[in-house]
LOBAVO-569776 format. One record per residue (C-alpha): residue in three letters; x, y, z. Coordinates in steps of 0.1 Angstrom, whole numbers. Layout:
! residues N
+------+-------+-------+-------+
! code !  east ! north !    up !
+------+-------+-------+-------+
!  ala !     X !     Y !     Z !
...
+------+-------+-------+-------+
! end
This chain:
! residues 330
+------+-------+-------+-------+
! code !  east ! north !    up !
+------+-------+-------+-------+
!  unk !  1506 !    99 !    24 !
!  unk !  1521 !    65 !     6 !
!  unk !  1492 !    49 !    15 !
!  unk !  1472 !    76 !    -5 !
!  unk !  1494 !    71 !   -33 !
!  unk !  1494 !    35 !   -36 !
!  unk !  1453 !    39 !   -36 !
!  unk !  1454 !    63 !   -61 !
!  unk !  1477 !    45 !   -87 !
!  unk !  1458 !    14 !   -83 !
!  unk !  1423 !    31 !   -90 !
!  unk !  1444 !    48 !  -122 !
!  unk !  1457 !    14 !  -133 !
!  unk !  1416 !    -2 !  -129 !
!  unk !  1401 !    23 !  -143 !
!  unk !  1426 !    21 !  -176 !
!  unk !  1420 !   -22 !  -175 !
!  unk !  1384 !   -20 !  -173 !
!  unk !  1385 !    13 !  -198 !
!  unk !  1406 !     7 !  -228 !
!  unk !  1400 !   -34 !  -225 !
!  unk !  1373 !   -28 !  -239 !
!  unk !  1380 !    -7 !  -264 !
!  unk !  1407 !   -30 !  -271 !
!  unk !  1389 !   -58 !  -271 !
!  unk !  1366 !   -42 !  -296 !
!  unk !  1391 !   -37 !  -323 !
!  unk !  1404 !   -76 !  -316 !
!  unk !  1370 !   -83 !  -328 !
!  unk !  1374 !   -64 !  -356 !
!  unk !  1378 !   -92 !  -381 !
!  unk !  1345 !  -109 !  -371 !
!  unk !  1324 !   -77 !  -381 !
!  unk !  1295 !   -84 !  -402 !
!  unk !  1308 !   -64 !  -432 !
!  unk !  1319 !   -29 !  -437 !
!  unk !  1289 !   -17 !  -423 !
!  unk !  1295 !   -36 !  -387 !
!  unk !  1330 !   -23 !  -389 !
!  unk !  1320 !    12 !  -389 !
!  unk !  1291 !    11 !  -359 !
!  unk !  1319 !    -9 !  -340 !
!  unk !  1340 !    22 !  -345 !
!  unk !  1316 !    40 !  -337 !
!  unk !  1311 !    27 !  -307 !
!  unk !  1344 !    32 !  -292 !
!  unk !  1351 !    67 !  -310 !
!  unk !  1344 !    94 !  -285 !
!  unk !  1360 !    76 !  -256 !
!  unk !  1387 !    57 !  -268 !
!  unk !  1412 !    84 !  -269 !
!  unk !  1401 !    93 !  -233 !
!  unk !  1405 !    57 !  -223 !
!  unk !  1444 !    61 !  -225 !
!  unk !  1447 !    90 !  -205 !
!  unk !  1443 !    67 !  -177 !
!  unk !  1477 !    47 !  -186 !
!  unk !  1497 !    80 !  -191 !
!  unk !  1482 !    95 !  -155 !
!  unk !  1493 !    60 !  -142 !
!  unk !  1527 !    58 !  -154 !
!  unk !  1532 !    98 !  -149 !
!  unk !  1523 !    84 !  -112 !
!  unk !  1545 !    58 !  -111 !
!  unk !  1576 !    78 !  -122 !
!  unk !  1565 !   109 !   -94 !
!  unk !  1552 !    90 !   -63 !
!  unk !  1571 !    57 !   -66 !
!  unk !  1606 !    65 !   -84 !
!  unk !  1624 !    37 !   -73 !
!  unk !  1600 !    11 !   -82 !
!  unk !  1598 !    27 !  -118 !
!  unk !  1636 !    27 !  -122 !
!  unk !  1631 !   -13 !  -114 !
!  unk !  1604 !   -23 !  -131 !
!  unk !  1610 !     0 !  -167 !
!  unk !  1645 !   -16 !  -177 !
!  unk !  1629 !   -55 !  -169 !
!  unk !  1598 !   -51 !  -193 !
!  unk !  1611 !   -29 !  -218 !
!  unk !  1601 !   -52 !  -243 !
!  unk !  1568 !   -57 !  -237 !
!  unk !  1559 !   -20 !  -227 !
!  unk !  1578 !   -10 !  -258 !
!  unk !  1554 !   -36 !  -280 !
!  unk !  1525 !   -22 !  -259 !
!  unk !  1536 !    11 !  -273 !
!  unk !  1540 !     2 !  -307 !
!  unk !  1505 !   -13 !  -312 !
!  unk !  1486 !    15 !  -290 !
!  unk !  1504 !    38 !  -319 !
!  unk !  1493 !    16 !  -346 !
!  unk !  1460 !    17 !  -336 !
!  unk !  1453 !    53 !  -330 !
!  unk !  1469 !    61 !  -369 !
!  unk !  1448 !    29 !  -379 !
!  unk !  1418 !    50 !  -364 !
!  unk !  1419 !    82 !  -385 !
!  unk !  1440 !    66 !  -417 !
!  unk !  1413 !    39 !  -423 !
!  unk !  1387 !    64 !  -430 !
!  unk !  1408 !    85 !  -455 !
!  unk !  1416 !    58 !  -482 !
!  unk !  1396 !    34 !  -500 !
!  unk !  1427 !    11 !  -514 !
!  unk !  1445 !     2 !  -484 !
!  unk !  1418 !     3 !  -459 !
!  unk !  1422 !   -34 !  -454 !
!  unk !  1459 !   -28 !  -443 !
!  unk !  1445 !    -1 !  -419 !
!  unk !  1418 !   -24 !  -406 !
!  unk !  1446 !   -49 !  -402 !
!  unk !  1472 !   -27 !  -383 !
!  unk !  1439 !   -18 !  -359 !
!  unk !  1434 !   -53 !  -352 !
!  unk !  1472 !   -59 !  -348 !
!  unk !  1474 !   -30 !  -324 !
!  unk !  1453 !   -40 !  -304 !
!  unk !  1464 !   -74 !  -300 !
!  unk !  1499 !   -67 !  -296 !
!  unk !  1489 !   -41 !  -268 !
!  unk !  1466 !   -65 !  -252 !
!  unk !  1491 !   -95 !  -251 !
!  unk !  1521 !   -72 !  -242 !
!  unk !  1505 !   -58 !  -208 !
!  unk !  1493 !   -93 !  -197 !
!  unk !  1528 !  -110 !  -204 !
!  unk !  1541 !   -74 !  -185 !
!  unk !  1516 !   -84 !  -160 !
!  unk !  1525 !  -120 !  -154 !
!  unk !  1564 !  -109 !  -154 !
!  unk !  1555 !   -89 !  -130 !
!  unk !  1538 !  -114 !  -107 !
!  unk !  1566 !  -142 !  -113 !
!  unk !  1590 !  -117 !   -95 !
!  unk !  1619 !   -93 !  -110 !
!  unk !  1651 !   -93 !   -97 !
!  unk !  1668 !   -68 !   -80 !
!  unk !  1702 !   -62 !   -64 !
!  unk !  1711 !   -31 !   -48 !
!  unk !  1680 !   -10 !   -55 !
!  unk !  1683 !   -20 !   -93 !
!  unk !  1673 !   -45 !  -123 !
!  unk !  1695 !   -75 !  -117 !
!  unk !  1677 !   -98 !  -144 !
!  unk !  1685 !  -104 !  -181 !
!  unk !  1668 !   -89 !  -211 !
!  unk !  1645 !  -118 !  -211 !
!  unk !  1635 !  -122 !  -179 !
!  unk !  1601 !  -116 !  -190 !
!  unk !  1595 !  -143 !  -211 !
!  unk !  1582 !  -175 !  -196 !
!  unk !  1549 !  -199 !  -194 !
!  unk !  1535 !  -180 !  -169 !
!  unk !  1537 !  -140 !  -183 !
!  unk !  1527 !  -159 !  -220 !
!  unk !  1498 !  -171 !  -201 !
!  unk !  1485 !  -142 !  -183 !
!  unk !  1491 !  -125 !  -217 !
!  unk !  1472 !  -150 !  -229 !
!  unk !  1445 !  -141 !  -203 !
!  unk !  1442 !  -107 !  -204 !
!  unk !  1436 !  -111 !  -247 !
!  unk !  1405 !  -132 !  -239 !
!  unk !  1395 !  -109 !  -210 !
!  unk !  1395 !   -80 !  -232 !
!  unk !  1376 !  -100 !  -259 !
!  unk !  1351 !  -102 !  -236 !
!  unk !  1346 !   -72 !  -224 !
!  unk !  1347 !   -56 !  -261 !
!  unk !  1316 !   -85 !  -267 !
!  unk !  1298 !   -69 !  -238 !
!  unk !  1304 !   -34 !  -249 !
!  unk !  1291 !   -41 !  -280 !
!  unk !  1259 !   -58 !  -269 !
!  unk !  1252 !   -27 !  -249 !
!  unk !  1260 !    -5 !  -277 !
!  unk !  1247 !   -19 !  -307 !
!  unk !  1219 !   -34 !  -323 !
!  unk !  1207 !   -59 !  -351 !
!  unk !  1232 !   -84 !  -369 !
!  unk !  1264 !   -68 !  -352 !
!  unk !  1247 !   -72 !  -314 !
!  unk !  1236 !  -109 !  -325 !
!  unk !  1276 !  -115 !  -337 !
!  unk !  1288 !  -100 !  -301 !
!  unk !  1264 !  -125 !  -285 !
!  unk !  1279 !  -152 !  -295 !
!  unk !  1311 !  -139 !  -295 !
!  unk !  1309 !  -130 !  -260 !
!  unk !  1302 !  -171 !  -248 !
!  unk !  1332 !  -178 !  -256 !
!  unk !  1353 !  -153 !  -246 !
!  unk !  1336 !  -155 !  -215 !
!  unk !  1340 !  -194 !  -210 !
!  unk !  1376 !  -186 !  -214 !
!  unk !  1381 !  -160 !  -190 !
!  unk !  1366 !  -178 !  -163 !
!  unk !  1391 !  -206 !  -170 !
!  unk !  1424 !  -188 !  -170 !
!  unk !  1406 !  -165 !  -137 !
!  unk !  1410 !  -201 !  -128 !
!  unk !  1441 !  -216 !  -139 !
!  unk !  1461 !  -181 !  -131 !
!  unk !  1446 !  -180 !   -99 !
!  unk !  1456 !  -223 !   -94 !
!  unk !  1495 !  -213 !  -106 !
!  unk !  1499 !  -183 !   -90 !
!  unk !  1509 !  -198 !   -54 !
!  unk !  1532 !  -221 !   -67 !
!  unk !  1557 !  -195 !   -84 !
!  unk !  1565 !  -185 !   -50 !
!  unk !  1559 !  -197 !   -14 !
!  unk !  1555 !  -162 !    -2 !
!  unk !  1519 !  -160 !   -25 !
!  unk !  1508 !  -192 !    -5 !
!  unk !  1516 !  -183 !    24 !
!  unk !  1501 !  -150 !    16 !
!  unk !  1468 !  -163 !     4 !
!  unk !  1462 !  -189 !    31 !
!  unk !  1474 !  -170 !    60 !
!  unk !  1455 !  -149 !    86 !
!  unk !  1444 !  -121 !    85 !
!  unk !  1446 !  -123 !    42 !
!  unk !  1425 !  -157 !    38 !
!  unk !  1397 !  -140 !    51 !
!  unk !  1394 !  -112 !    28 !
!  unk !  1404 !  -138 !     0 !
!  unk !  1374 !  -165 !     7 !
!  unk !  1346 !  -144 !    -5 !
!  unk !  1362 !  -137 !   -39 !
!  unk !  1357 !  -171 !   -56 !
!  unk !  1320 !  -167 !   -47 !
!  unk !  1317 !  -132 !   -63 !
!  unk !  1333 !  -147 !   -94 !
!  unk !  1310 !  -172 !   -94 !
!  unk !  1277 !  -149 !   -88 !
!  unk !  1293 !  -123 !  -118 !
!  unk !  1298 !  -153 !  -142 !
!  unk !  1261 !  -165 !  -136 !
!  unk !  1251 !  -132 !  -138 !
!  unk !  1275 !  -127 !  -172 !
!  unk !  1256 !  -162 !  -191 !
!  unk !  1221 !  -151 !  -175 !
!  unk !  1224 !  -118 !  -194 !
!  unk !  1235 !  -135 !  -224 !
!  unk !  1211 !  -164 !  -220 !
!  unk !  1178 !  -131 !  -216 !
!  unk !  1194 !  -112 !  -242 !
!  unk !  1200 !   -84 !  -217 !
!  unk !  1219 !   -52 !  -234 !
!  unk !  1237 !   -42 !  -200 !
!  unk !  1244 !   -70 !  -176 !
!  unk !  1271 !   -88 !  -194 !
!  unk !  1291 !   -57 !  -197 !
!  unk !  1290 !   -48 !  -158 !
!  unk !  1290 !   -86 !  -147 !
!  unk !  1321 !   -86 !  -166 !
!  unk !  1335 !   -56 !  -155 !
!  unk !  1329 !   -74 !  -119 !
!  unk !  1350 !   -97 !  -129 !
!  unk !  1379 !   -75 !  -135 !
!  unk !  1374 !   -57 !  -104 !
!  unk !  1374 !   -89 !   -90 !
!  unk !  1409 !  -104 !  -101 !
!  unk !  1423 !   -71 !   -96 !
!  unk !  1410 !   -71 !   -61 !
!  unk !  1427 !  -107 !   -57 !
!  unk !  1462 !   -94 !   -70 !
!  unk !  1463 !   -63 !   -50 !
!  unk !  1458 !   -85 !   -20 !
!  unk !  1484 !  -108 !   -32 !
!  unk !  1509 !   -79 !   -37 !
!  unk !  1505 !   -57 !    -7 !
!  unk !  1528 !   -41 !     5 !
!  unk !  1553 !   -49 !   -23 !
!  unk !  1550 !   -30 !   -56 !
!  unk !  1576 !   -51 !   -70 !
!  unk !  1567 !   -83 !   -55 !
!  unk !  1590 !   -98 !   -31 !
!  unk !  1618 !   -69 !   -39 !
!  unk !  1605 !   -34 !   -32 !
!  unk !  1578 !   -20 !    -7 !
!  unk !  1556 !     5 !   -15 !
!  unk !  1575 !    25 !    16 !
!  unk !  1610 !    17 !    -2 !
!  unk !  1599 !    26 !   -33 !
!  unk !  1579 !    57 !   -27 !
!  unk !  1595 !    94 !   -27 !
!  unk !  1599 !   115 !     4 !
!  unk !  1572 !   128 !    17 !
!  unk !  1578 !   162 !    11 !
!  unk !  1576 !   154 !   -27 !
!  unk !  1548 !   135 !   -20 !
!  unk !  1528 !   167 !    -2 !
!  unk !  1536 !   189 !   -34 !
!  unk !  1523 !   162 !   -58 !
!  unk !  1496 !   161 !   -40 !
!  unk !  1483 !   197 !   -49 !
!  unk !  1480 !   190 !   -84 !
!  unk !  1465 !   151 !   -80 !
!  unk !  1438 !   169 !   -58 !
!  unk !  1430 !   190 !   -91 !
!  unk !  1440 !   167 !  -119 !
!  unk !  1423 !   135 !  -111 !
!  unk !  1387 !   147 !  -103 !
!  unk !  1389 !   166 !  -134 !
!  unk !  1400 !   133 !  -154 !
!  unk !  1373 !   118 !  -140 !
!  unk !  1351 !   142 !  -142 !
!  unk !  1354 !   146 !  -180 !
!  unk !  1355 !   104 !  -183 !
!  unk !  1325 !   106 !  -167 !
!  unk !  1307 !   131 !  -187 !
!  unk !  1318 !   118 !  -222 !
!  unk !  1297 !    81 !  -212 !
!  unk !  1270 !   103 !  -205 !
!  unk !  1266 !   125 !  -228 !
!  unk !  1275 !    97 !  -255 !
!  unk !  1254 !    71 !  -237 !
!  unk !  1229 !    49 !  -254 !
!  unk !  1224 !    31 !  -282 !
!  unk !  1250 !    35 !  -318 !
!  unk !  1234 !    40 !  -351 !
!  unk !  1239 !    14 !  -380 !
!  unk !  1249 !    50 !  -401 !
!  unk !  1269 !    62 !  -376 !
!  unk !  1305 !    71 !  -385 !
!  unk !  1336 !    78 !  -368 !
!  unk !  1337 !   114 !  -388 !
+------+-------+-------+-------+
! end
Protein backbone atom coordinates (compact mmCIF):
# COMPACT_ATOMS: atom_id res chain seq x y z
CA UNK A 1 0.00 0.00 0.00
CA UNK A 2 3.07 2.68 0.70
CA UNK A 3 4.62 1.45 -2.07
CA UNK A 4 1.49 2.42 -4.17
CA UNK A 5 1.52 5.69 -2.73
CA UNK A 6 4.95 6.63 -3.17
CA UNK A 7 4.31 5.66 -7.12
CA UNK A 8 1.49 7.53 -7.29
CA UNK A 9 2.74 10.91 -5.76
CA UNK A 10 5.83 10.75 -7.88
CA UNK A 11 3.80 10.21 -11.18
CA UNK A 12 1.59 13.48 -9.77
CA UNK A 13 4.77 15.43 -9.08
CA UNK A 14 6.19 14.45 -13.06
CA UNK A 15 3.31 14.96 -14.61
CA UNK A 16 2.93 18.67 -12.87
CA UNK A 17 7.14 19.36 -13.87
CA UNK A 18 6.84 18.22 -17.29
CA UNK A 19 3.07 20.02 -17.46
CA UNK A 20 3.09 23.41 -16.15
CA UNK A 21 7.13 23.83 -17.04
CA UNK A 22 6.14 24.42 -19.90
CA UNK A 23 3.61 26.62 -19.55
CA UNK A 24 5.83 28.32 -17.30
CA UNK A 25 8.48 28.41 -19.34
CA UNK A 26 6.24 29.98 -21.99
CA UNK A 27 5.27 33.05 -20.09
CA UNK A 28 9.28 33.46 -19.07
CA UNK A 29 9.59 33.94 -22.62
CA UNK A 30 7.12 36.31 -22.68
CA UNK A 31 9.36 39.37 -23.10
CA UNK A 32 11.04 37.91 -26.27
CA UNK A 33 7.59 37.80 -28.25
CA UNK A 34 7.74 39.30 -31.52
CA UNK A 35 5.16 42.01 -30.73
CA UNK A 36 1.70 42.03 -29.49
CA UNK A 37 0.73 39.80 -31.98
CA UNK A 38 3.40 36.88 -30.80
CA UNK A 39 2.21 37.66 -27.33
CA UNK A 40 -1.25 36.75 -27.92
CA UNK A 41 -0.60 33.18 -30.05
CA UNK A 42 1.83 32.38 -27.14
CA UNK A 43 -1.16 32.81 -24.91
CA UNK A 44 -2.93 31.11 -26.94
CA UNK A 45 -1.00 28.37 -26.89
CA UNK A 46 -0.97 27.69 -23.29
CA UNK A 47 -4.78 28.83 -22.62
CA UNK A 48 -6.91 25.77 -22.51
CA UNK A 49 -4.46 23.73 -20.51
CA UNK A 50 -2.68 25.82 -18.32
CA UNK A 51 -5.22 25.96 -15.63
CA UNK A 52 -5.44 22.12 -15.85
CA UNK A 53 -1.65 21.95 -15.62
CA UNK A 54 -1.84 23.00 -11.79
CA UNK A 55 -4.22 20.57 -10.80
CA UNK A 56 -1.47 18.29 -10.84
CA UNK A 57 0.44 20.36 -7.95
CA UNK A 58 -2.73 20.59 -5.74
CA UNK A 59 -3.51 16.60 -6.30
CA UNK A 60 0.23 16.28 -5.33
CA UNK A 61 0.30 18.28 -2.24
CA UNK A 62 -3.46 17.05 -1.23
CA UNK A 63 -1.30 13.63 -1.51
CA UNK A 64 1.37 14.51 0.41
CA UNK A 65 -0.64 15.93 3.43
CA UNK A 66 -3.20 12.41 3.23
CA UNK A 67 -0.74 9.50 2.41
CA UNK A 68 2.55 10.88 3.95
CA UNK A 69 1.56 13.31 7.03
CA UNK A 70 4.63 13.18 8.69
CA UNK A 71 6.82 13.96 5.90
CA UNK A 72 4.48 17.04 5.07
CA UNK A 73 4.63 18.32 8.67
CA UNK A 74 8.66 18.26 8.01
CA UNK A 75 9.12 19.43 4.97
CA UNK A 76 6.10 22.51 4.95
CA UNK A 77 7.67 24.62 7.93
CA UNK A 78 11.51 24.19 6.20
CA UNK A 79 10.49 25.73 2.77
CA UNK A 80 7.84 28.01 3.71
CA UNK A 81 9.59 30.56 1.96
CA UNK A 82 9.97 29.38 -1.23
CA UNK A 83 6.54 27.44 -1.49
CA UNK A 84 5.05 30.67 -0.20
CA UNK A 85 6.95 32.73 -3.32
CA UNK A 86 5.85 29.78 -5.52
CA UNK A 87 2.39 30.66 -4.45
CA UNK A 88 2.59 34.16 -4.88
CA UNK A 89 3.77 34.12 -8.52
CA UNK A 90 1.40 31.10 -9.59
CA UNK A 91 -1.32 33.78 -8.23
CA UNK A 92 0.21 36.56 -10.14
CA UNK A 93 0.10 34.84 -13.09
CA UNK A 94 -3.26 33.35 -13.27
CA UNK A 95 -4.80 37.30 -12.49
CA UNK A 96 -2.01 38.43 -15.16
CA UNK A 97 -3.88 35.83 -17.48
CA UNK A 98 -7.48 37.29 -17.51
CA UNK A 99 -6.46 41.07 -16.36
CA UNK A 100 -4.14 41.60 -19.34
CA UNK A 101 -6.83 41.10 -21.80
CA UNK A 102 -9.31 43.63 -20.12
CA UNK A 103 -7.21 46.86 -20.15
CA UNK A 104 -5.40 48.58 -22.73
CA UNK A 105 -3.24 51.11 -20.27
CA UNK A 106 -1.64 48.89 -17.91
CA UNK A 107 -1.34 45.84 -19.97
CA UNK A 108 2.34 46.11 -19.90
CA UNK A 109 2.16 45.87 -16.00
CA UNK A 110 0.01 42.76 -16.56
CA UNK A 111 2.46 41.28 -19.11
CA UNK A 112 5.05 42.10 -16.53
CA UNK A 113 3.45 40.38 -13.41
CA UNK A 114 2.93 37.23 -16.02
CA UNK A 115 6.45 37.11 -16.68
CA UNK A 116 7.32 37.69 -12.96
CA UNK A 117 5.03 34.92 -12.00
CA UNK A 118 6.32 32.68 -13.68
CA UNK A 119 9.78 33.23 -12.85
CA UNK A 120 9.34 33.55 -9.29
CA UNK A 121 7.37 30.14 -9.35
CA UNK A 122 9.97 28.52 -11.55
CA UNK A 123 13.00 29.61 -9.36
CA UNK A 124 11.11 29.04 -5.98
CA UNK A 125 10.39 25.12 -6.73
CA UNK A 126 13.93 24.54 -7.95
CA UNK A 127 15.62 26.33 -4.84
CA UNK A 128 12.60 24.11 -2.83
CA UNK A 129 14.04 21.33 -4.84
CA UNK A 130 17.69 21.70 -4.18
CA UNK A 131 16.77 22.42 -0.25
CA UNK A 132 15.28 19.50 -0.46
CA UNK A 133 18.15 17.39 -1.86
CA UNK A 134 20.95 19.21 0.45
CA UNK A 135 19.02 17.51 3.39
CA UNK A 136 16.46 19.12 6.17
CA UNK A 137 16.95 18.65 9.59
CA UNK A 138 14.95 16.93 11.79
CA UNK A 139 14.83 16.07 15.50
CA UNK A 140 12.22 14.14 17.06
CA UNK A 141 9.87 13.70 14.12
CA UNK A 142 10.03 17.54 13.46
CA UNK A 143 11.75 20.64 11.59
CA UNK A 144 14.93 21.19 13.57
CA UNK A 145 16.46 23.87 11.03
CA UNK A 146 16.32 27.70 10.93
CA UNK A 147 14.19 29.79 8.75
CA UNK A 148 16.89 29.84 6.30
CA UNK A 149 17.91 26.66 5.92
CA UNK A 150 16.92 26.83 2.43
CA UNK A 151 19.08 29.16 1.15
CA UNK A 152 22.47 28.08 -0.12
CA UNK A 153 24.64 27.56 -3.51
CA UNK A 154 23.26 24.51 -4.11
CA UNK A 155 19.05 25.10 -3.82
CA UNK A 156 20.12 28.74 -5.84
CA UNK A 157 21.56 26.54 -8.35
CA UNK A 158 19.01 23.91 -8.88
CA UNK A 159 16.64 27.01 -8.94
CA UNK A 160 18.79 28.16 -11.29
CA UNK A 161 18.31 24.94 -13.28
CA UNK A 162 14.91 24.26 -13.25
CA UNK A 163 14.43 28.33 -14.73
CA UNK A 164 16.40 27.22 -17.79
CA UNK A 165 14.82 23.74 -17.95
CA UNK A 166 11.44 25.33 -18.10
CA UNK A 167 12.81 27.79 -20.72
CA UNK A 168 13.33 25.12 -22.72
CA UNK A 169 10.67 23.21 -22.60
CA UNK A 170 8.26 26.49 -23.22
CA UNK A 171 10.83 26.88 -26.59
CA UNK A 172 9.78 23.40 -27.55
CA UNK A 173 6.19 23.90 -26.86
CA UNK A 174 6.10 26.66 -28.84
CA UNK A 175 7.87 25.21 -31.90
CA UNK A 176 5.26 22.52 -31.88
CA UNK A 177 2.54 24.95 -31.44
CA UNK A 178 3.18 27.85 -33.50
CA UNK A 179 4.20 29.01 -36.73
CA UNK A 180 5.96 31.85 -38.73
CA UNK A 181 8.10 34.66 -36.96
CA UNK A 182 7.12 33.47 -33.33
CA UNK A 183 8.17 29.50 -34.23
CA UNK A 184 11.51 31.08 -35.86
CA UNK A 185 12.00 33.24 -32.34
CA UNK A 186 11.37 29.78 -30.23
CA UNK A 187 14.11 28.18 -32.43
CA UNK A 188 16.60 29.98 -31.48
CA UNK A 189 15.51 30.52 -28.20
CA UNK A 190 15.35 26.93 -27.55
CA UNK A 191 19.54 26.46 -28.38
CA UNK A 192 20.23 28.03 -25.71
CA UNK A 193 18.13 27.09 -23.17
CA UNK A 194 18.82 23.74 -24.24
CA UNK A 195 22.73 24.20 -24.12
CA UNK A 196 22.08 25.22 -20.58
CA UNK A 197 20.07 22.56 -19.36
CA UNK A 198 22.32 19.98 -20.39
CA UNK A 199 25.09 21.74 -18.39
CA UNK A 200 23.47 22.23 -15.05
CA UNK A 201 21.90 18.14 -15.84
CA UNK A 202 25.53 18.10 -15.61
CA UNK A 203 26.97 20.19 -12.94
CA UNK A 204 23.84 19.18 -10.49
CA UNK A 205 24.35 15.77 -11.22
CA UNK A 206 28.69 16.36 -10.56
CA UNK A 207 27.65 18.19 -6.97
CA UNK A 208 25.09 16.25 -5.95
CA UNK A 209 27.34 13.28 -4.29
CA UNK A 210 29.42 15.49 -2.62
CA UNK A 211 26.67 17.20 -0.28
CA UNK A 212 26.50 13.93 1.29
CA UNK A 213 28.39 10.62 1.36
CA UNK A 214 25.17 8.74 1.60
CA UNK A 215 24.36 10.03 -2.33
CA UNK A 216 27.84 8.52 -3.27
CA UNK A 217 27.60 5.77 -1.83
CA UNK A 218 24.10 5.51 -3.16
CA UNK A 219 24.95 6.10 -6.73
CA UNK A 220 28.10 3.94 -7.01
CA UNK A 221 26.86 1.05 -4.98
CA UNK A 222 25.26 -2.29 -6.03
CA UNK A 223 22.53 -2.90 -6.92
CA UNK A 224 21.77 1.24 -7.62
CA UNK A 225 24.93 1.80 -10.06
CA UNK A 226 23.33 -0.41 -12.33
CA UNK A 227 20.14 1.12 -12.86
CA UNK A 228 22.09 4.58 -12.79
CA UNK A 229 24.76 3.70 -15.81
CA UNK A 230 22.34 3.80 -18.53
CA UNK A 231 20.98 7.24 -17.68
CA UNK A 232 23.91 9.44 -18.84
CA UNK A 233 23.58 7.62 -22.26
CA UNK A 234 19.81 8.43 -22.57
CA UNK A 235 20.69 12.02 -21.84
CA UNK A 236 22.97 11.98 -24.24
CA UNK A 237 20.67 10.22 -27.09
CA UNK A 238 17.64 12.89 -25.98
CA UNK A 239 20.02 15.90 -26.29
CA UNK A 240 21.18 14.74 -29.90
CA UNK A 241 17.88 14.05 -30.55
CA UNK A 242 16.72 17.75 -28.91
CA UNK A 243 19.66 19.74 -31.48
CA UNK A 244 18.77 17.22 -34.44
CA UNK A 245 15.10 18.48 -34.31
CA UNK A 246 16.23 21.91 -34.00
CA UNK A 247 18.97 21.58 -36.53
CA UNK A 248 15.71 19.77 -39.38
CA UNK A 249 13.39 22.24 -38.17
CA UNK A 250 11.23 19.45 -36.73
CA UNK A 251 7.86 20.85 -35.04
CA UNK A 252 7.61 17.87 -32.41
CA UNK A 253 10.92 16.29 -31.49
CA UNK A 254 12.47 19.00 -29.47
CA UNK A 255 9.48 19.07 -27.27
CA UNK A 256 9.41 15.16 -26.35
CA UNK A 257 13.37 14.87 -26.49
CA UNK A 258 13.14 17.42 -23.93
CA UNK A 259 10.46 16.08 -22.08
CA UNK A 260 12.94 12.84 -22.02
CA UNK A 261 15.06 14.80 -20.42
CA UNK A 262 13.03 15.58 -17.50
CA UNK A 263 11.85 12.19 -17.12
CA UNK A 264 15.28 11.50 -17.21
CA UNK A 265 16.64 13.65 -14.20
CA UNK A 266 13.65 12.81 -12.38
CA UNK A 267 14.33 9.20 -12.86
CA UNK A 268 18.03 9.90 -11.45
CA UNK A 269 16.68 11.71 -8.20
CA UNK A 270 14.03 9.27 -7.37
CA UNK A 271 16.80 6.70 -7.46
CA UNK A 272 18.92 8.86 -5.36
CA UNK A 273 16.07 9.36 -2.85
CA UNK A 274 14.59 6.00 -2.31
CA UNK A 275 13.43 5.05 0.29
CA UNK A 276 13.68 8.41 2.03
CA UNK A 277 11.15 11.16 1.22
CA UNK A 278 13.04 13.53 3.23
CA UNK A 279 16.40 12.47 2.40
CA UNK A 280 18.47 11.07 4.96
CA UNK A 281 15.64 11.86 7.86
CA UNK A 282 12.33 10.24 7.03
CA UNK A 283 11.37 7.00 5.12
CA UNK A 284 8.62 6.68 3.06
CA UNK A 285 7.43 3.75 5.75
CA UNK A 286 8.01 6.43 8.68
CA UNK A 287 6.36 9.04 7.08
CA UNK A 288 3.42 7.35 5.58
CA UNK A 289 -0.15 6.95 7.41
CA UNK A 290 -1.51 3.71 8.72
CA UNK A 291 -2.60 1.58 6.54
CA UNK A 292 -6.02 1.63 7.34
CA UNK A 293 -6.08 5.42 6.17
CA UNK A 294 -4.16 4.41 3.39
CA UNK A 295 -7.03 1.65 2.21
CA UNK A 296 -9.83 4.41 2.52
CA UNK A 297 -7.77 6.90 0.44
CA UNK A 298 -7.46 4.56 -1.83
CA UNK A 299 -11.17 4.47 -2.91
CA UNK A 300 -11.29 7.92 -3.99
CA UNK A 301 -7.48 7.88 -5.82
CA UNK A 302 -8.90 4.82 -7.78
CA UNK A 303 -11.65 7.38 -9.04
CA UNK A 304 -9.99 10.72 -8.94
CA UNK A 305 -6.74 10.18 -10.65
CA UNK A 306 -8.00 8.35 -13.84
CA UNK A 307 -10.51 11.01 -14.15
CA UNK A 308 -7.63 13.83 -13.82
CA UNK A 309 -5.99 12.15 -16.33
CA UNK A 310 -8.52 11.33 -18.30
CA UNK A 311 -9.64 14.97 -18.77
CA UNK A 312 -5.63 16.08 -19.17
CA UNK A 313 -5.61 13.85 -21.72
CA UNK A 314 -8.62 14.78 -23.61
CA UNK A 315 -7.97 18.65 -23.48
CA UNK A 316 -4.25 17.92 -25.60
CA UNK A 317 -6.45 16.21 -27.89
CA UNK A 318 -9.04 17.88 -28.59
CA UNK A 319 -6.84 21.20 -28.54
CA UNK A 320 -4.05 19.60 -30.43
CA UNK A 321 -2.40 20.97 -33.44
CA UNK A 322 -1.24 23.95 -34.72
CA UNK A 323 -2.27 27.87 -32.93
CA UNK A 324 -3.55 30.58 -35.19
CA UNK A 325 -1.64 33.98 -35.58
CA UNK A 326 -5.52 35.49 -34.74
CA UNK A 327 -6.06 33.31 -32.07
CA UNK A 328 -7.02 34.84 -28.67
CA UNK A 329 -7.18 33.78 -25.30
CA UNK A 330 -11.06 34.99 -25.27
Amino acid sequence: MVEFWTAALALTLLLYILLDGFDLGVGMLFPFAPGEAGRRTMLAAISPVWDGNETWLVLGGGGLLAAFPLAYAVVLPALYAPILAMLLGLVFRGVAFEFRWRTRRAKPWWDAAFFGGSLIAALAQGVALGALVQGIRVANRAYAGGWYDWLSPFSIMTGVALVIGYGLLGAAWLIMKTEGSLQDRAYRLAWPFGLGTLILIGVVSLWTPFLDRSYMERWFSWPNIAWLAPVPLLVLAAAIALFRGLVVGADRQPFFAALALFVLSYAGLGISFWPWIVPRAITIHDAAAPDVSLAFLLAGAAFLLPMILGYTIWAYWVFRGKVGHDAGYH
